[in-house]
Steps between C-alpha positions, in 0.01 A plus 500: 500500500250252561628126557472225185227262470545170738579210311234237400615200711367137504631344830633818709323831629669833452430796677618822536444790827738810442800398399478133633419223277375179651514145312353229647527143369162364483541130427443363845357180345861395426684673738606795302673287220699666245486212235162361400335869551503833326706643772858517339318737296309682697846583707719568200100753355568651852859554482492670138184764639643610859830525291333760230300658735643800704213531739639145622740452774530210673339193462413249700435158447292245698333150506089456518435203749724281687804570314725738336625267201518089510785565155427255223186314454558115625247402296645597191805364609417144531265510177808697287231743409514900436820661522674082603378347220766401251874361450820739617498788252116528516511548886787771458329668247136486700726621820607836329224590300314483864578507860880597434333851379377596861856511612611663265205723506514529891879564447461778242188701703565847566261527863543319784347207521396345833341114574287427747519177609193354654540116492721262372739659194680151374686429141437796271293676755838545745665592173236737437473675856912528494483702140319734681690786697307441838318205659277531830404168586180393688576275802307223262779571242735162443790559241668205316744497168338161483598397140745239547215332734312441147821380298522823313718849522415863559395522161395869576823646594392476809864378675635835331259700732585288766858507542461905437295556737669248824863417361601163333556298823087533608367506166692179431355319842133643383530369132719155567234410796186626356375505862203791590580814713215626758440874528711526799835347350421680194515835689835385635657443224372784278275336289219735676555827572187479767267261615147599636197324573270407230265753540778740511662397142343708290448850685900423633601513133287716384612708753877478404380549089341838534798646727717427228250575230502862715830571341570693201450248202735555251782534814317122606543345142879620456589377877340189402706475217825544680411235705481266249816618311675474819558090487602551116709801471893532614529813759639753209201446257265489784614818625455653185125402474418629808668862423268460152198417692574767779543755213147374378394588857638773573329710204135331580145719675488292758874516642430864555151448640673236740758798626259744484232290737797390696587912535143591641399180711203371306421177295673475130213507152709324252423477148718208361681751325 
């Protein structure tokens, strides 16, 4: 089955090698922005293709230039412009019909999704980079919930992400003191799963994308799913998706070509069936 066509983006690159897909903001020029740009979009026209695809994976996201994501466009801020402009119930209503879709979007994704952080990820770009399911972090990378800094909240859902992914004690210090993590304190306190040097950013994650992207794809999309039903579900119910899902695996090609390749010592073929 060959793979969809890539999406027409504006302000992001998309590419695709085997079973990796590769999105790179390209909006340098304002530090990777999501507001004022076309890249809310382009994410959420990224999202909805890898997610129809099967030939897709993982995907993994990345800044072009000097940094992964600089959030919410100052700019706009101080001019009430774009997706600011207007009084209370305008600004709610501008807020979900457009960057509140990427979590839910990034929340809702079937593949894994992995960030590669190569400069400063602050606001909505630390949001962004903690929806995903992996982060390796360039020693350049600098982290900060910075919101209250600005006089505004984590409009995003970002605090949601945060306290899920470090507990409610550090994602309260990180949100209350809006103050910016380096790579190496990052790493510490699991915000980054590696950091590398710069040069080493992209082949590191690229690297860790196509050994999962190696695994059988359907089994890949239903562990991902478990995952995510793990922080919703009580113990009973999740036990009973997982003996669905397991059924689901059990029956499919590639579980038997996984035993049988496993049985005479050679590399598994697997056809995302």
């Amino acid at each position: 089955m060959e793979a969809a066509p890539l999406p027409r983006l504006t302000d992001a690159e998309l590419m695709l090698d085997g079973r990796v897909a590769l999105l790179r903001l390209n909006r340098d020029d304002v530090r990777n922005a999501l507001t004022g740009t076309a890249l809310i979009e382009d994410i959420l026209a990224t999202l909805a293709w890898a997610e129809r695809n099967p030939e897709v994976s993982v995907l993994v996201l990345t800044g072009e230039g000097s940094a992964f994501c600089s959030g919410g466009n100052l700019r706009e801020m101080e001019e009430r412009r774009g997706i600011f402009a207007g009084d209370v119930h305008e600004i709610q209503d501008r807020y979900r019909r457009s960057i509140q879709r990427i979590p839910l979007a990034m929340q809702r994704c079937e593949i894994p999704l992995i960030a590669a952080v190569n400069g400063p990820a602050v606001g909505a770009g630390m949001d962004l980079a903690c929806m995903c399911d992996l982060r390796i972090g360039s020693e350049k990378a600098v982290l900060g919930e910075t919101f209250l800094n600005l006089g505004i909240v984590p409009g995003d859902g970002g605090a949601w992400f945060l306290r899920r992914l470090l507990g409610p004690q550090r994602a309260a210090e990180l949100c209350l003191t809006g103050r910016l993590v380096k790579a190496d304190e990052a790493l510490r306190l699991g915000l980054l799963l590696e950091v590398v040097p710069p040069h080493e950013l992209l082949p590191r994650s690229l690297e860790l994308a196509r050994s999962i992207a190696a695994q059988p794809p359907r089994a890949l999309r239903l562990t991902k799913r478990l995952l995510q039903a793990a922080g919703r579900l009580e113990l009973p119910e999740y036990l009973e998706l997982c003996a669905c899902f397991q059924g689901i695996a059990h029956r499919s090609p590639d579980h038997a070509e996984a035993l049988a390749a496993f049985r005479e010592k050679r590399p598994p073929v697997f056809s995302g069936l």
